[in-house]
TIRO-2110 file (N, C-alpha, C; in Angstrom, 1 decimal):
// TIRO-2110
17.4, 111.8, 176.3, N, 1, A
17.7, 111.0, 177.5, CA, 1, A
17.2, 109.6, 177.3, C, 1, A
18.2, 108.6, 177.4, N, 2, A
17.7, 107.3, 177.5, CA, 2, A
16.8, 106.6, 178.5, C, 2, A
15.6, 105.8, 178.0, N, 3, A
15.2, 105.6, 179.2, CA, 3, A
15.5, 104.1, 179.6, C, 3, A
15.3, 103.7, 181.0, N, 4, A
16.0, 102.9, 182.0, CA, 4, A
14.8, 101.9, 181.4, C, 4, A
16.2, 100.6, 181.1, N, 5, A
15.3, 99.2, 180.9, CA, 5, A
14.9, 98.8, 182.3, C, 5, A
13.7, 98.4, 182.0, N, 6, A
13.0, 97.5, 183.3, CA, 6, A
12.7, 96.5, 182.7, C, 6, A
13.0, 95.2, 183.4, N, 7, A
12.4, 93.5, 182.8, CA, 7, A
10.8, 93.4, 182.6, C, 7, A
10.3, 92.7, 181.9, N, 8, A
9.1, 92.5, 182.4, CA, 8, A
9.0, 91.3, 182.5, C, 8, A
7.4, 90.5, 182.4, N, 9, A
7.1, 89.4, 182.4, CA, 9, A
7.4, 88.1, 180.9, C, 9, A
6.9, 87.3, 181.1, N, 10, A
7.2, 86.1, 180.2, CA, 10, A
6.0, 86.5, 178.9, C, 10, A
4.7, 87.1, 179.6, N, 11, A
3.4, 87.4, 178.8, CA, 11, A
3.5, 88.5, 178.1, C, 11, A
2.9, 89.1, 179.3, N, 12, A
2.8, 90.7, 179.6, CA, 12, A
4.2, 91.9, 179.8, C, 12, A
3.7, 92.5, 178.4, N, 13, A
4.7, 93.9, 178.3, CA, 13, A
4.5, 94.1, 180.0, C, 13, A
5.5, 95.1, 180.3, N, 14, A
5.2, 96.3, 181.6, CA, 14, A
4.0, 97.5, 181.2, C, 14, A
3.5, 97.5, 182.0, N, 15, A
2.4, 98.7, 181.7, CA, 15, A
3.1, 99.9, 182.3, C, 15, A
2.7, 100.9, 181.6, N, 16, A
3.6, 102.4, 181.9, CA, 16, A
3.1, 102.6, 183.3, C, 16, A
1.9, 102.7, 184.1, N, 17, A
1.5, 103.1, 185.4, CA, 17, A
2.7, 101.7, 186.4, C, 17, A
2.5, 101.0, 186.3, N, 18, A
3.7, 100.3, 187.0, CA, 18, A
4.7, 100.6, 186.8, C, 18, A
5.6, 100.8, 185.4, N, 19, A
6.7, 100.9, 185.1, CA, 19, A
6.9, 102.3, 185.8, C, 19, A
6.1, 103.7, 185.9, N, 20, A
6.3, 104.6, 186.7, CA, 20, A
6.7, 104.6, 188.3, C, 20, A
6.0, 103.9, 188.5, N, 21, A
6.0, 103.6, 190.2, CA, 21, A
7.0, 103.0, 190.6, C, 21, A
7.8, 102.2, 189.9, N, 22, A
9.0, 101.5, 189.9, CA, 22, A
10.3, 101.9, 189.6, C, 22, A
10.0, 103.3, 188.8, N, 23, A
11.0, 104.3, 188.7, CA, 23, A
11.3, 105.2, 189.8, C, 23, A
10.1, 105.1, 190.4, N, 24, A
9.7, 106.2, 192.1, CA, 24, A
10.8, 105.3, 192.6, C, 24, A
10.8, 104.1, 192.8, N, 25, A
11.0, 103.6, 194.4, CA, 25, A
12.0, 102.8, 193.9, C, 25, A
13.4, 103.0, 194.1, N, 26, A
14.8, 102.1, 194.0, CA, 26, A
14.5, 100.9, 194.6, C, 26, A
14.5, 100.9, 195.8, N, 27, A
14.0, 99.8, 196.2, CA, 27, A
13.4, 98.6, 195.9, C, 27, A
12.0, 98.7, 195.6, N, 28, A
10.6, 98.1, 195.0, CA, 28, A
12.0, 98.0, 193.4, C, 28, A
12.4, 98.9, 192.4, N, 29, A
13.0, 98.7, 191.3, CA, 29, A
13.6, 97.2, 191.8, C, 29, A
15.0, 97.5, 192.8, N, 30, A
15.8, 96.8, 192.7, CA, 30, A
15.2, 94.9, 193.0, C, 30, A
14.0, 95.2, 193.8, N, 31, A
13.5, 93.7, 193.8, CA, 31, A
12.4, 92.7, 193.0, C, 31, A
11.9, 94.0, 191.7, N, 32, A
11.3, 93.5, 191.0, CA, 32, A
12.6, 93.1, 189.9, C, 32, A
13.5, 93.6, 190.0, N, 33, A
14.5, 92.8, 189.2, CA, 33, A
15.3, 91.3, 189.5, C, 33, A
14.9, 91.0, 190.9, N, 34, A
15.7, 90.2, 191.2, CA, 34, A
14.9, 89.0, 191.2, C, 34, A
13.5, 89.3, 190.9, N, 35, A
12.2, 88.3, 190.9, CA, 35, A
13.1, 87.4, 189.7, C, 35, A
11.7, 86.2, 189.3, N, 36, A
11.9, 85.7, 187.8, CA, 36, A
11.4, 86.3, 187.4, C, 36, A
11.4, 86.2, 186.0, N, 37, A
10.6, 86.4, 184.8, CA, 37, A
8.7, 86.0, 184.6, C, 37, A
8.7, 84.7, 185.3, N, 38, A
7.3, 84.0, 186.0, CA, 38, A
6.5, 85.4, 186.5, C, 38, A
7.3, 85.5, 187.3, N, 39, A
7.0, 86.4, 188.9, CA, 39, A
6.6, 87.8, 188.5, C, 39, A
7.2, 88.1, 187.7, N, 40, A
7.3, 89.5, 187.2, CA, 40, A
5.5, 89.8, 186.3, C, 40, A
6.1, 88.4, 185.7, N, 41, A
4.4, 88.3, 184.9, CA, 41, A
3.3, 88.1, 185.3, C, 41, A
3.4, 87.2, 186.6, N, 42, A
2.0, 87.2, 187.7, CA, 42, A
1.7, 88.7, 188.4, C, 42, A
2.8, 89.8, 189.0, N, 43, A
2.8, 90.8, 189.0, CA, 43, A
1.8, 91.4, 188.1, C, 43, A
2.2, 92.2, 187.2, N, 44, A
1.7, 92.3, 185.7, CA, 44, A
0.3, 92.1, 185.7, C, 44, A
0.0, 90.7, 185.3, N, 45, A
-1.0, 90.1, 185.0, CA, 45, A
-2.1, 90.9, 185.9, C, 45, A
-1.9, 90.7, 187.5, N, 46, A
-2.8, 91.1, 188.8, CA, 46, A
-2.9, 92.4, 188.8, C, 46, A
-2.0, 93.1, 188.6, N, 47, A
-1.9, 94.6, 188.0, CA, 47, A
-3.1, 95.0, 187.2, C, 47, A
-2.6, 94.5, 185.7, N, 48, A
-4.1, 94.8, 185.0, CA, 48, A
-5.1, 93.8, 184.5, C, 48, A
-5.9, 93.3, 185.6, N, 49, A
-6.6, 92.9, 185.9, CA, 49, A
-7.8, 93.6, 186.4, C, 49, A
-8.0, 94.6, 187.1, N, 50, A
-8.9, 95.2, 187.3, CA, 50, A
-9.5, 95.9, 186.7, C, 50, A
-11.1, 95.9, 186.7, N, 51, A
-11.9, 96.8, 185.4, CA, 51, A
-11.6, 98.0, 185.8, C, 51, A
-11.3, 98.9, 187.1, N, 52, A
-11.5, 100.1, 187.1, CA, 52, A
-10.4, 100.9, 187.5, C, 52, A
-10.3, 102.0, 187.0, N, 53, A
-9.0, 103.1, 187.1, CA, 53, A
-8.3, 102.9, 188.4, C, 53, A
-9.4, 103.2, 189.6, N, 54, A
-9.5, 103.3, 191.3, CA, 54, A
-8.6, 101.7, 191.4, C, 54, A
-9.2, 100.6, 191.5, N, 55, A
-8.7, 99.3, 191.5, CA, 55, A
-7.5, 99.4, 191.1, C, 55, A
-7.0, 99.7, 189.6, N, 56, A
-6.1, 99.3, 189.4, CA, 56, A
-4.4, 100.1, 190.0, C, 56, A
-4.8, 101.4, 190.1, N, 57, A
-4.1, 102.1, 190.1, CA, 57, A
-3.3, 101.7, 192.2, C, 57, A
-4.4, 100.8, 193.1, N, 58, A
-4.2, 100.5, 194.1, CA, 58, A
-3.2, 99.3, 193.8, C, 58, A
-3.5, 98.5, 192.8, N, 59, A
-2.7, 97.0, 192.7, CA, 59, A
-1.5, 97.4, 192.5, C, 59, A
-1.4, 99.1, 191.6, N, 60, A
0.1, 98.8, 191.4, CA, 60, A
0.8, 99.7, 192.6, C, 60, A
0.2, 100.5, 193.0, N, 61, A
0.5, 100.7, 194.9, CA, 61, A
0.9, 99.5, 195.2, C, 61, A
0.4, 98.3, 195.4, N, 62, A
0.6, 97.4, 195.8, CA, 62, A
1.8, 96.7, 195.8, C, 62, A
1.6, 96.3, 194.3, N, 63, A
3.2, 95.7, 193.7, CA, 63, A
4.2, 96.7, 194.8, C, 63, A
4.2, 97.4, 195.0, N, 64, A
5.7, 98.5, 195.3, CA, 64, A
5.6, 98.3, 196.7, C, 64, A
4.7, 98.2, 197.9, N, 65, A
4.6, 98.0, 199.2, CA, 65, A
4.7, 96.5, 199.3, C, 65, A
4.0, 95.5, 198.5, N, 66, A
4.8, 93.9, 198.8, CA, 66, A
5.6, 93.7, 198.5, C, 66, A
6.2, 94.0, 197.3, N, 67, A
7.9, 93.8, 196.7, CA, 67, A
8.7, 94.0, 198.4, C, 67, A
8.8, 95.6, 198.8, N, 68, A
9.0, 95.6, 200.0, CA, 68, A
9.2, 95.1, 201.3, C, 68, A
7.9, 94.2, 201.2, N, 69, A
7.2, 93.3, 202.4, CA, 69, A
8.0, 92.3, 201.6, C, 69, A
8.6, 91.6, 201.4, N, 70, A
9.6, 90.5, 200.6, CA, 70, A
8.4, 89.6, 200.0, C, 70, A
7.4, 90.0, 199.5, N, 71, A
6.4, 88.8, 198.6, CA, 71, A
7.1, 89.0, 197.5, C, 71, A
6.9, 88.0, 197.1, N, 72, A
7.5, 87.8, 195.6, CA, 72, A
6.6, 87.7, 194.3, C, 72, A
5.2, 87.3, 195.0, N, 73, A
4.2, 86.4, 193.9, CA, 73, A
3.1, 87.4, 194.7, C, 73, A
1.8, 88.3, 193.8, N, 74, A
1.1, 88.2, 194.1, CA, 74, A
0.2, 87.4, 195.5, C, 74, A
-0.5, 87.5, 196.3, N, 75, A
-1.3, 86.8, 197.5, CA, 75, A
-2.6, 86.3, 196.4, C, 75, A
-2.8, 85.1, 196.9, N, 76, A
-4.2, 84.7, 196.2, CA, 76, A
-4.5, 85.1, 195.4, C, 76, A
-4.2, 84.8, 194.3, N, 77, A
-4.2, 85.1, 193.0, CA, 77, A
-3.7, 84.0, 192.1, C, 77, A
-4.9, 83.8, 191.5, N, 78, A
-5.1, 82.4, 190.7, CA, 78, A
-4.1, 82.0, 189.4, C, 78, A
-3.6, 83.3, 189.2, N, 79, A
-2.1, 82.9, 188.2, CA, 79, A
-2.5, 83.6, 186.8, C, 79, A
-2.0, 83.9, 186.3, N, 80, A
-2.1, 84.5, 184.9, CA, 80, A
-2.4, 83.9, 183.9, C, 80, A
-3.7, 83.5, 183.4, N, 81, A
-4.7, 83.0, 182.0, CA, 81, A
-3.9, 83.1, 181.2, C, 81, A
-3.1, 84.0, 180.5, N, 82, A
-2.4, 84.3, 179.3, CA, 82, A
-1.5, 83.7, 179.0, C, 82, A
-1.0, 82.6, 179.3, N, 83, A
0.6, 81.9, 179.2, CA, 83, A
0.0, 80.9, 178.3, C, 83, A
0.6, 80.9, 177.2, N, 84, A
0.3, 79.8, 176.1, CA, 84, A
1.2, 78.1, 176.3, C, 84, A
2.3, 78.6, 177.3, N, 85, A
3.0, 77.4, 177.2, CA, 85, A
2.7, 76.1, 178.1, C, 85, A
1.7, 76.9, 178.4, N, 86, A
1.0, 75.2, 179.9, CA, 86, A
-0.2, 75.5, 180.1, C, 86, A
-1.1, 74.3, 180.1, N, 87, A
-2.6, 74.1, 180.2, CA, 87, A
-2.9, 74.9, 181.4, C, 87, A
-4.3, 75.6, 181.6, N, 88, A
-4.9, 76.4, 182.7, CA, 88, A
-5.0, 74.9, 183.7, C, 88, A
-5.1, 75.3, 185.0, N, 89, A
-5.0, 74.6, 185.7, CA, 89, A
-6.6, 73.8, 186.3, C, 89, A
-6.7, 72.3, 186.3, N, 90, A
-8.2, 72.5, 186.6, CA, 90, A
-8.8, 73.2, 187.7, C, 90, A
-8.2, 73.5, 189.0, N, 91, A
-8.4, 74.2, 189.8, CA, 91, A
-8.6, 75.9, 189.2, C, 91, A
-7.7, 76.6, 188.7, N, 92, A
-7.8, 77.6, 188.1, CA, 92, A
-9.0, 78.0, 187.0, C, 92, A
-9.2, 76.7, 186.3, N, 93, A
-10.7, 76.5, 185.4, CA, 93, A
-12.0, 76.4, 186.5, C, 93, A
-12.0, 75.6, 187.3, N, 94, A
-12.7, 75.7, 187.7, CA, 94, A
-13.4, 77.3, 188.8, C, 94, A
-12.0, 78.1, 189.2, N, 95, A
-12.5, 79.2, 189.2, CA, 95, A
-13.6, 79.9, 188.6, C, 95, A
-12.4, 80.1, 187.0, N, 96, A
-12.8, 80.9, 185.9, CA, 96, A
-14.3, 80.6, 185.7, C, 96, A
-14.9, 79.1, 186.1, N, 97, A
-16.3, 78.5, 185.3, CA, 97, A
-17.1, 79.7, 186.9, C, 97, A
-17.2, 79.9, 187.7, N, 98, A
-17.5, 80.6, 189.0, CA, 98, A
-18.3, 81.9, 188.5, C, 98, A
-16.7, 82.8, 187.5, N, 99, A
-17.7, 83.8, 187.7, CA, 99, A
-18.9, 84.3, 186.4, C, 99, A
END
């Protein structure tokens, strides 16, 4: 059985625990496709981001109830570190020096 491409981000592969949940819900599927490529990767990024199993496994609950809720972009969420093609932002550094 073939399995179904899903897009991911610009950075970040898809993680299998998202990529599952996203197979659950047509829906949540159909609008993480319709995102950018950016968007998909801030997704992602905020996804695994959390140190702990409990945490993380809520964010990607998440992803699938605000896709829904028509968010496009993570809420307050400082942007994805990992993009090599553009300087961290000083506001974003200035976070990062916080914690």
């Amino acid at each position: 059985m073939a399995s179904k491409q899903i897009s991911a981000g610009v950075v970040h592969k898809l993680p299998a625990d998202l990529r599952q949940a996203l197979l659950l819900d047509s829906k949540a599927l159909l609008l993480w496709e319709d995102i950018t490529p950016l968007a998909r990767n801030e997704w992602i990024c905020w996804t695994i981001a959390p140190k702990t199993a409990e945490t993380r496994a809520k964010h990607v609950q998440r992803v699938i109830s605000e896709l829904k809720d028509g968010m496009r972009r993570p809420c307050c969420w400082i942007g994805c570190i990992h993009r090599k093609d553009k300087p961290i932002s000083p506001s974003v550094r200035w976070v990062l020096s916080r914690k």
